[in-house]
C-alpha positions, 0 to 999 in steps of 0.5 A, a space after each residue: 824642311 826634309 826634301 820629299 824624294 819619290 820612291 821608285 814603284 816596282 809593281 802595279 798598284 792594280 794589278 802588282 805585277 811587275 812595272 818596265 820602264 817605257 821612257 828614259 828622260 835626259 835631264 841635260 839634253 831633254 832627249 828622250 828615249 822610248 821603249 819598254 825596258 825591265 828594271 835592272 836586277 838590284 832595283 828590283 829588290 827592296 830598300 832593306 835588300 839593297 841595304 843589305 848587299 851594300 853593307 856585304 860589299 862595304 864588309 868585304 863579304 865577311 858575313 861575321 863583321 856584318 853580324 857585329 855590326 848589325 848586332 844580330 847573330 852569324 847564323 840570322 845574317 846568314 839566313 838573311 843571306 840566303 833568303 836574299 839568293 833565293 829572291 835574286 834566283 826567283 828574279 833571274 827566272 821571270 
């Protein structure tokens, strides 16, 4: 049997703002460290996002390779690029 893994929430389910992270736990040590703490930039983003940016890293930037890969067209990896700056922008703002 699959083991179950718990997906990180990024927004409020009531309100779907965006969720900080109050306490840090260590798992070793059982320190714990409170405060209110934004989600790093990339975890921001969502699963088929960080998927896209490791494959672009693993590509070596090269947008052609991830087309073939991916088997779509140069020009929709390139969009999809683009429209992945643009999210990371709108995040930098907030």
């Amino acid at each position: 049997m699959s083991e179950f893994v718990k997906k990180l929430p990024l927004k409020c389910p009531s309100c779907d703002s965006p969720l900080h992270v109050k306490k840090l736990h260590c798992i070793h040590c059982d320190t714990e460290v409170n405060g209110s703490f934004a989600l790093p930039l990339f975890v921001r983003l969502s699963e088929k996002e960080q998927a896209f940016i490791l494959d672009f890293v693993k590509s070596s930037g090269s947008l052609k390779d991830m087309a073939k890969n991916m088997g779509i067209s140069y020009p929709t990896v390139r969009n999809l690029l683009d429209d992945l700056i643009e999210k990371l922008r709108q995040i930098e703002e907030v």
